[in-house]
C-alpha positions in Angstrom: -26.3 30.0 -44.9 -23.4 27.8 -43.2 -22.9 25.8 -40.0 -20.8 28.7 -38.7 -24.4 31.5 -38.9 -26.9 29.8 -37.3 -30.5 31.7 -37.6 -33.8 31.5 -36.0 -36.7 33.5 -36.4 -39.7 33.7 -33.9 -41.5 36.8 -33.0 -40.8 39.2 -35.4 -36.7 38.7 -34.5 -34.1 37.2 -35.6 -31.3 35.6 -33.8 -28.1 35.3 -35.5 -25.7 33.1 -34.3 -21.8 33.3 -35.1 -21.2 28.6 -34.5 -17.7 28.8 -33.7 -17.3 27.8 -30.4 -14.3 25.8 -30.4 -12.3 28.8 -31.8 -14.4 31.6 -29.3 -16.4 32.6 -32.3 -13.5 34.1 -34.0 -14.2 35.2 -37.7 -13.0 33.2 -40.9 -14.5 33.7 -44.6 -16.9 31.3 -44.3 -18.4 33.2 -41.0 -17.9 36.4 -43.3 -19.8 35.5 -46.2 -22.7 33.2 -43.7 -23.2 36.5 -42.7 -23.9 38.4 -45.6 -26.6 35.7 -46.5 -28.5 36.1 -43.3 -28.4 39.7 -43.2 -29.6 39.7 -47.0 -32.4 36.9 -46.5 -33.7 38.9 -42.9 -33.7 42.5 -44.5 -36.0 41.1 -46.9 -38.4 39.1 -44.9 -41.7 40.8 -44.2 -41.8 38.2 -41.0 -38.7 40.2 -39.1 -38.5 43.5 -38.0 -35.2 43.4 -35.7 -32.2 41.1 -35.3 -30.4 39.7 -32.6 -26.5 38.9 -33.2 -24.8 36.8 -30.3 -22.1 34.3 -30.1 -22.5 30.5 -29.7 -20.6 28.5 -26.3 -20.7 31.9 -23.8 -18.3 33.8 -25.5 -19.3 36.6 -28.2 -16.5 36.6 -30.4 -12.5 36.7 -30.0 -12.1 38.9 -33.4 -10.5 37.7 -36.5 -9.6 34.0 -36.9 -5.5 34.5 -36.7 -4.6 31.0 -37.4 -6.6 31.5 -41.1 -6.0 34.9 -41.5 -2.1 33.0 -41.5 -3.4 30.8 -44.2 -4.4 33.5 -46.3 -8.4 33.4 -45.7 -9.3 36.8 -44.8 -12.7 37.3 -43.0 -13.6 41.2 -45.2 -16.3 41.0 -47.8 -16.1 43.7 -50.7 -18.7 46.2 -50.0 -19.8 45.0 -46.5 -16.4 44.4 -44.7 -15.2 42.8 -41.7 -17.6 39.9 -41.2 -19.9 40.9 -43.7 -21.0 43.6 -41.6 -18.4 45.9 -40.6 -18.9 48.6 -43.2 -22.3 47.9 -44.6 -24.5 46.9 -40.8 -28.3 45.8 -41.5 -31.0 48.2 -42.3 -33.1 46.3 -39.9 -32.3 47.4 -35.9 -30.2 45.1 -34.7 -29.2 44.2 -30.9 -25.7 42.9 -30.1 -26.0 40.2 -27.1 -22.8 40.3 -25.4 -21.0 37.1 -23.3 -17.7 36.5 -22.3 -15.4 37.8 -24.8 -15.6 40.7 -27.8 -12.4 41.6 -28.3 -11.1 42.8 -31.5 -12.9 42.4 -34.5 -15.7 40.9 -32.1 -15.9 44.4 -30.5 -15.9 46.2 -34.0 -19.1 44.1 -34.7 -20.8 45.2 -31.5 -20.1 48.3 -32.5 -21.8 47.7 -35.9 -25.2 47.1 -34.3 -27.4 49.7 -32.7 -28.5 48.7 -29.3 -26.1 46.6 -26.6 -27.4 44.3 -24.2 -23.9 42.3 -22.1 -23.3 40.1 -19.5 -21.8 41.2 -16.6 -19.1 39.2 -16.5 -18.5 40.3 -20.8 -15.0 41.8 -21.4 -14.6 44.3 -24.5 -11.3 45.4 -26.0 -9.7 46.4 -29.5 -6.2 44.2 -28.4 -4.9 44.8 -32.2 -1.5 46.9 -31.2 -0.8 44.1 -29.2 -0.5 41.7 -32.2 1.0 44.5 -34.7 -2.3 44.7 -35.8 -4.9 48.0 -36.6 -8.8 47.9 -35.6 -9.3 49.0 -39.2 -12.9 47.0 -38.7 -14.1 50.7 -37.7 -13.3 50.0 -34.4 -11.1 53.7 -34.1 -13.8 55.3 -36.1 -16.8 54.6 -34.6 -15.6 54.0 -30.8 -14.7 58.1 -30.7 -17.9 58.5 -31.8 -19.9 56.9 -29.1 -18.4 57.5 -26.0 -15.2 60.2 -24.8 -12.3 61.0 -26.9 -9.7 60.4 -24.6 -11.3 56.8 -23.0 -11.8 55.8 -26.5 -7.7 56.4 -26.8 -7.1 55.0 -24.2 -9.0 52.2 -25.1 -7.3 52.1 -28.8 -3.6 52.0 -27.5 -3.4 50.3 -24.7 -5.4 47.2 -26.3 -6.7 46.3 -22.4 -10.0 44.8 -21.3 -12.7 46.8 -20.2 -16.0 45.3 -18.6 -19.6 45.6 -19.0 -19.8 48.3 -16.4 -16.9 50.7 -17.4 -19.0 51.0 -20.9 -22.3 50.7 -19.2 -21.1 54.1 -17.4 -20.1 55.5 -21.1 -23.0 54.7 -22.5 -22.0 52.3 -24.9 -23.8 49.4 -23.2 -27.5 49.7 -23.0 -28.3 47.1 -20.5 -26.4 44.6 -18.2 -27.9 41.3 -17.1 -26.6 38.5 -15.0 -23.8 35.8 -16.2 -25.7 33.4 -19.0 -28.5 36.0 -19.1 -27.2 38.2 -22.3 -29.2 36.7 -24.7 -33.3 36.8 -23.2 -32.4 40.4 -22.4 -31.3 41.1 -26.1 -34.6 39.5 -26.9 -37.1 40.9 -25.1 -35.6 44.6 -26.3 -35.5 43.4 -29.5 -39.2 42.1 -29.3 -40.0 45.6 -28.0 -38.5 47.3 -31.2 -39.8 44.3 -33.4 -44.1 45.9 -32.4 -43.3 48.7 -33.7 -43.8 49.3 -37.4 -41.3 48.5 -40.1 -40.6 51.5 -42.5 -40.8 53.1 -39.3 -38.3 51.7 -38.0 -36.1 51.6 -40.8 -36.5 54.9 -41.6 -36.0 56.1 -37.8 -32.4 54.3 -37.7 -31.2 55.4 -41.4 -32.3 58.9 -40.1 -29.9 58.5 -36.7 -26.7 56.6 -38.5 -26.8 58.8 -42.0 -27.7 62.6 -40.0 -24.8 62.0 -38.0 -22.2 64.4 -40.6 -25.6 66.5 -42.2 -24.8 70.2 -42.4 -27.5 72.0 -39.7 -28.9 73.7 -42.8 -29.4 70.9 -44.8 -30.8 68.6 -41.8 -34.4 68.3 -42.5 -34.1 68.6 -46.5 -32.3 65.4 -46.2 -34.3 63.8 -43.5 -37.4 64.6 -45.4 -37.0 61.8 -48.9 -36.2 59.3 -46.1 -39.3 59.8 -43.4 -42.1 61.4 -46.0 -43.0 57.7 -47.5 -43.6 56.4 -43.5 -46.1 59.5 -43.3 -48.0 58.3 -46.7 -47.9 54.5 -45.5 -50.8 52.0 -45.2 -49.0 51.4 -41.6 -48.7 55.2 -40.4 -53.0 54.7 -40.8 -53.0 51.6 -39.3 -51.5 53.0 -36.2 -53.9 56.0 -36.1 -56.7 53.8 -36.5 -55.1 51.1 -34.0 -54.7 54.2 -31.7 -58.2 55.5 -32.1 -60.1 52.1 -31.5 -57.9 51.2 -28.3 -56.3 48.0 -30.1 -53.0 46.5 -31.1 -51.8 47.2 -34.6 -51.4 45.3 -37.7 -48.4 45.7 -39.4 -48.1 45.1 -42.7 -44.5 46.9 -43.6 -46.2 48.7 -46.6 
C-alpha cells in the first residue's frame, strides 16, 4: 500500500481511499498500482465482504493525472487497467461514494463498481474529447450499457457535466445524499451487502457482470459451475439453520 490508497476496515467493509487531494484525486502510477494491492489484500481477507471506494478532500476523482501522464507515468496496470481496476474491478461488491468531481477516468472508475451512492452537489462527465483524449478506461463501453444509447452519446461527445440527479433519473446512481454525506450512505449500503454471506455474494455479482453476453440457451449451464458450490456450502446451512432458530447468522465464507 502507498500514501496515495488509504484503507480501513471495520465491519465487514472496506474503505478505500484514493489520498490525492491536492491534485482532486487524479490518478498517477503510484495510485494505480496502490490500488491493485488493496484490492488483492481485501479479496483475500475472510474479515471483508464489500468495499467502499471514495476520494479524499470532497472531491472523488478528476481522472488521469495530465501533468504525469506528460512526464511519461501512465496510470494503466497490465491486466487490470486504468487505476488498477478499470478492466479487471474486485470480485468483492464494491460501492463507489461519489463527491464533488468524477470526471474522466474518475467516472470510468465509478463505473467499475457495482453500486453508486453521490452527493448531490457530485458532477460526472467523460471530458476526454475536450483534451484530444478517448475514455478508453471503458468509459464508452460500459456507460451504453447502463443507461440509454443516445444519453450515453450525448454524454461521450459533448464531454459536459451531468449531476447526481440527471443519472439518478437513468439509473446509474443508486442513492443521493446531502453535500459531505456521500460517504456514511456508501457505508451503511455497504454494511447491508457485507451481512449477507460471502460466496454468496461473490457468486451473485460474477453471475450479473459475466451473464450479461450468455447466449439464452446456454444461460443456466453457465450459471450453474458458478452458483452450485454456494448450494453445497457450510454457509448456505448456516443460513437455513440461522433461519429456522430465528437468529442472526454466522458466516464463515466457506
Amino acid at each position: 500500500m502507498s500514501d496515495e490508497v488509504l484503507v480501513d476496515v471495520n465491519d465487514g467493509v472496506a474503505v478505500i481511499t484514493i489520498n490525492r487531494p491536492q491534485a482532486r484525486n487524479a490518478v498517477n502510477g503510484a495510485v494505480a498500482r496502490g490500488m491493485v494491492a488493496a484490492i488483492d489484500e481485501l479479496d483475500e481477507r475472510s474479515d471483508v465482504s464489500a468495499l467502499v471506494l471514495t476520494g479524499a478532500g470532497g472531491t472523488f476523482c478528476a481522472g488521469m493525472d495530465l501533468k504525469a501522464f506528460l512526464a511519461g507515468d501512465f496510470p494503466v496496470i497490465e491486466g487490470r487497467g486504468f487505476g488498477g481496476i478499470a478492466e479487471s474491478p474486485p470480485r468483492k461488491p464494491l460501492v463507489a461514494a461519489v463527491e464533488g468531481y468524477a470526471l474522466a477516468g474518475g467516472f470510468e472508475l465509478v463505473l467499475s463498481c457495482d453500486v453508486v451512492v453521490s452527493s448531490e452537489e457530485a458532477k460526472f462527465g467523460l471530458p476526454e474529447p475536450k483534451r484530444g483524449l478517448v475514455a478508453g478506461a471503458g468509459g464508452i463501453m460500459r456507460l451504453p450499457r447502463r443507461i440509454p444509447y443516445h444519453v450515453a452519446m450525448e454524454m461521450a461527445l459533448t464531454g459536459d457535466h451531468y449531476s447526481a440527479a440527471r443519472l439518478y433519473e437513468l439509473g446509474l446512481v443508486n442513492r443521493i445524499t446531502p453535500a459531505g454525506e456521500a460517504l456514511p450512505g456508501a457505508l451503511e449500503l455497504a454494511r447491508k451487502i457485507a451481512a449477507n454471506a460471502p460466496l454468496a455474494l461473490a457468486a451473485t455479482k460474477r453471475v450479473i457482470v459475466e451473464s450479461a453476453d450468455w447466449p439464452r440457451e446456454e444461460m443456466f449451464a453457465r450459471q450453474g459451475p458458478i452458483i452450485n458450490p454456494v448450494f453445497g456450502s457450510k454457509d448456505a446451512m448456516e443460513g437455513a439453520a440461522a433461519f429456522a432458530e430465528k437468529r442472526a447468522p454466522r458466516w464463515t465464507g466457506s
